[in-house]
C-alpha positions in Angstrom: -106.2 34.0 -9.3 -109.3 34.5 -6.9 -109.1 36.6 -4.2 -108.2 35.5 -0.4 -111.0 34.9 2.0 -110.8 36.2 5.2 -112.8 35.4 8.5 -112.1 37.8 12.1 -113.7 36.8 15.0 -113.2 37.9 18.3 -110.8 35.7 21.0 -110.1 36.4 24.8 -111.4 39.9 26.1 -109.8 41.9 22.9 -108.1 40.2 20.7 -109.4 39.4 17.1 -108.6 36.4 15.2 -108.0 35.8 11.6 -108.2 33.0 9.3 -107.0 34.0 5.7 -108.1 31.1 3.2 -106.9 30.3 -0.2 -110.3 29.0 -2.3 -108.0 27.6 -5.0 -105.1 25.4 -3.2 -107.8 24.8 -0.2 -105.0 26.3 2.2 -105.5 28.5 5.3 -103.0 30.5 7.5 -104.3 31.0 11.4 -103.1 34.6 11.8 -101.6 34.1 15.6 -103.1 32.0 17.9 -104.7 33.9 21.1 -107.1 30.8 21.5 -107.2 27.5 19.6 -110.7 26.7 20.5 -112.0 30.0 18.6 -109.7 29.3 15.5 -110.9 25.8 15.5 -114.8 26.6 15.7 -114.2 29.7 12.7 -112.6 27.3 10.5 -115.3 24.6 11.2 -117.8 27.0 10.9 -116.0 28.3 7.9 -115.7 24.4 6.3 -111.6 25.2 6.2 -108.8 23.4 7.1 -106.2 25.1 9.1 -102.9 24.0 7.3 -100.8 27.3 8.2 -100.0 29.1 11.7 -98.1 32.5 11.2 -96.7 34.3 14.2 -96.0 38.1 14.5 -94.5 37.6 17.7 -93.9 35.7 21.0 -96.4 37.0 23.5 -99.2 34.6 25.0 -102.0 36.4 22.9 -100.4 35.8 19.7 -98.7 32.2 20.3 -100.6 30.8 23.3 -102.7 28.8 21.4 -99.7 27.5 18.8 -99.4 23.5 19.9 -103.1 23.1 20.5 -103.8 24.6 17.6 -100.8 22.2 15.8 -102.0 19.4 17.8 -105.5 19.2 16.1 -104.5 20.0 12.9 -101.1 19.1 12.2 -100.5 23.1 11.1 -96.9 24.1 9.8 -95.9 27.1 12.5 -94.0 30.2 11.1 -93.0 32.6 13.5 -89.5 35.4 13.9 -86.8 34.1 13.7 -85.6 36.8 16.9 -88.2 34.5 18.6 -86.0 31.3 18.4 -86.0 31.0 22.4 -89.7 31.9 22.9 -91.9 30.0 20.6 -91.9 26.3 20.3 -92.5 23.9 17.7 -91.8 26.0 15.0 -91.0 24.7 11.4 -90.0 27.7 9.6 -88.3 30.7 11.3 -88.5 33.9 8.9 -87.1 37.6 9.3 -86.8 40.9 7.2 -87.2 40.3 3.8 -88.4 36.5 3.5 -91.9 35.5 2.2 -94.4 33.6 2.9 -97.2 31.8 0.4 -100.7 30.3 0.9 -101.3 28.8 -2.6 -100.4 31.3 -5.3 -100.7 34.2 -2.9 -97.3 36.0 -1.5 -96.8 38.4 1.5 -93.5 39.6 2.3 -92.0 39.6 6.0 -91.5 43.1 7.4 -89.5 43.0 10.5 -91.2 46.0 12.9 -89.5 45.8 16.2 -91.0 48.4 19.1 -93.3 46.5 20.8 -91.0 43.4 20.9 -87.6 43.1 19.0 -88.8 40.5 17.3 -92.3 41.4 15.8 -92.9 40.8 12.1 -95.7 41.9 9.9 -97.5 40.1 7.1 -98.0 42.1 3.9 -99.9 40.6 0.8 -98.8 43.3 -1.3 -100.0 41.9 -4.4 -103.8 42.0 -2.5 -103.6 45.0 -0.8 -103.7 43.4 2.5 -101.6 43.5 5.7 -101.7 41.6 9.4 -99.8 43.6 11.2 -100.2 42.5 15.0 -99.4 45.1 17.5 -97.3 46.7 15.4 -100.2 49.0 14.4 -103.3 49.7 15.7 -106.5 51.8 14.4 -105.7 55.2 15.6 -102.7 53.2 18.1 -99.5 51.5 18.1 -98.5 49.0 20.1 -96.7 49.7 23.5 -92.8 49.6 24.1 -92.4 46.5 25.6 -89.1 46.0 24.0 -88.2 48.6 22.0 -87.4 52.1 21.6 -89.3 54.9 20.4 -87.1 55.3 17.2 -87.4 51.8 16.8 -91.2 52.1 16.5 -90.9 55.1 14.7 -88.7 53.4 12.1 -91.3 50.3 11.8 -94.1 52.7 11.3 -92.7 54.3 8.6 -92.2 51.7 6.9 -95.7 51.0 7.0 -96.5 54.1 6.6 -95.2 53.6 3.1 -97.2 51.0 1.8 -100.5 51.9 -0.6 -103.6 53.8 1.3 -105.7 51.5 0.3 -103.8 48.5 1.8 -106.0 46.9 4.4 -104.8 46.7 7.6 -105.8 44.1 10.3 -104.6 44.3 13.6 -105.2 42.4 16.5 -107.1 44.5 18.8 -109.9 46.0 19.3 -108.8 49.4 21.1 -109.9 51.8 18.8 -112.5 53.8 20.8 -109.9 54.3 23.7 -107.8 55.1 21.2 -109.6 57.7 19.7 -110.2 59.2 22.7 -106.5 59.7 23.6 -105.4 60.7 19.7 -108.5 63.6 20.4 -106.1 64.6 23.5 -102.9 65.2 21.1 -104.5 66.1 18.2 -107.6 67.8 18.7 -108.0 69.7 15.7 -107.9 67.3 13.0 -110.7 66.9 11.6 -110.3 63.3 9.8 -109.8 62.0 13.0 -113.2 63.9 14.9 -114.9 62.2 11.7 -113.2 58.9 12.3 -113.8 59.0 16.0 -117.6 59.9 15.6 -117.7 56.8 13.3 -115.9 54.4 15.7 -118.3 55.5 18.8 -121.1 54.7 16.0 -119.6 51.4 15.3 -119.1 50.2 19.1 -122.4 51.6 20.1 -124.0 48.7 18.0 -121.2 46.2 19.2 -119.4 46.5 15.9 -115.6 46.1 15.2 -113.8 49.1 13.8 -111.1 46.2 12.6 -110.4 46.7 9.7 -109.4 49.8 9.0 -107.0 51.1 5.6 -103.4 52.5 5.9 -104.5 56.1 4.3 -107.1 56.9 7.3 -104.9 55.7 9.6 -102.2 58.2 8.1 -104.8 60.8 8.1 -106.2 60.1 11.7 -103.6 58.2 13.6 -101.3 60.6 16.0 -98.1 57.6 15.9 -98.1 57.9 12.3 -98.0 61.6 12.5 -94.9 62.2 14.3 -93.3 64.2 11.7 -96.5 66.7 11.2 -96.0 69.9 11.9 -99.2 70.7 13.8 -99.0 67.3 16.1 -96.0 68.3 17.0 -96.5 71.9 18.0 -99.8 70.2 19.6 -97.7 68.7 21.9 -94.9 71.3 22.7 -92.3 70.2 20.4 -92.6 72.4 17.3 -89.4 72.0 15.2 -88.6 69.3 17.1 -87.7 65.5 15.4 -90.3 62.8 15.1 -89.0 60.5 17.0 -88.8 63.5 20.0 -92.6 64.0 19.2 -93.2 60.0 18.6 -91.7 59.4 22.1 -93.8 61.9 24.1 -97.1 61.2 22.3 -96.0 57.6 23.4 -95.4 58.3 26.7 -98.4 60.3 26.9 -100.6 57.5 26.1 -98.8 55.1 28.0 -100.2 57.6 31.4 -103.9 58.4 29.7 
């Protein structure tokens, strides 16, 4: 089986868009939809043929662009089935547990409420490979919109437990920021000085820090870190449980 093909491009002020192609069955999944227009002009550019739309969750950036991007292309729209009042025109509504195929290729549905109840994550586990919306972010996680802290802290563990290799795309491009709140929690860690030297690198010459793997974001990442012993006396909650220390390195971003 030959490998997926993958094409990110930037949408809006910081979203990223992806288009994850199939060379074998000629099928290609639009990873959300922030804006049709960009999704249209990579898969043009790309000589694909958008046949798939898959949804992590309901908000504007991620479904805005759903029914013009269905319009011109006559895409098939999967999206969470918690969504059911808040995306429309959707053919196949999917939750914990379900897959979802483009040719031979299979990733499993991983409901990760936190930053809505409804979020799913895409995870070709077979390729290493995982969309995971705002669910995670390089050296970030998404903000409680919805959800609870141990709610997040229970979909980031899960996460947390896939292979470090596994490739992670998210959906935005807030890594320097990021890093320099993470340096405020966690300052000495030395994977994540390294890893925030290399992002300031990276942005200095206009380059994305998207992707990024599950095992430096484990190493580097403070909302994957909850339960470490040093983060959490970092913050003045030695001994205390991770989704205390989750909670008020959360909050503590949320007034950076």
């Amino acid at each position: 089986m030959r490998p997926l093909e993958i094409r990110q491009f930037p949408c809006l002020s910081d979203n990223y868009g992806f288009l994850v192609h199939d060379p074998e069955s000629g099928e290609t999944a639009a990873i959300d939809t922030p804006d049709a227009d960009a999704y249209l002009a990579a898969a043009e550019a790309a000589g694909w043929t958008i046949t798939q739309i898959w949804n992590t969750h309901h908000h504007f950036d991620h479904a805005g662009g759903n029914a013009a991007l269905k319009a011109a292309t006559g895409a098939k729209i999967t999206a969470p089935a918690y969504d059911r009042h808040r995306i429309d025109a959707v053919d196949r509504w999917v939750e914990e547990g379900d897959e979802v195929r483009l040719g031979d290729h299979v990733a499993d549905v991983r409901y990760t409420p936190g930053h809505t109840m409804g979020h799913v994550v895409y995870h070709f586990a077979s390729d290493g490979i995982a969309f995971v919306g705002d669910t995670l972010f390089a050296l970030g996680c998404g903000r409680l919109f919805e959800g609870c802290p141990a709610d997040m802290w229970q979909s980031l563990s899960r996460l947390r437990g896939w292979p470090d290799d596994t490739v992670i795309y998210c959906a935005h491009e807030y890594t320097q920021a990021n890093a320099a709140f993470a340096l405020s929690v966690d300052p000495e860690n030395r994977a994540l000085k390294r890893y925030a030297e290399e992002v300031d690198a990276r942005r200095a010459m206009d380059q994305p820090t998207i992707p990024t793997t599950l095992g430096i974001e484990k190493a580097a990442n403070p909302f994957l870190r909850a339960d470490d012993t040093g983060l959490a006396r970092s913050v003045g909650l030695a001994g205390a449980d991770p989704v205390a220390v989750f909670a008020e390195v959360r909050a503590r971003k949320d007034r950076f």
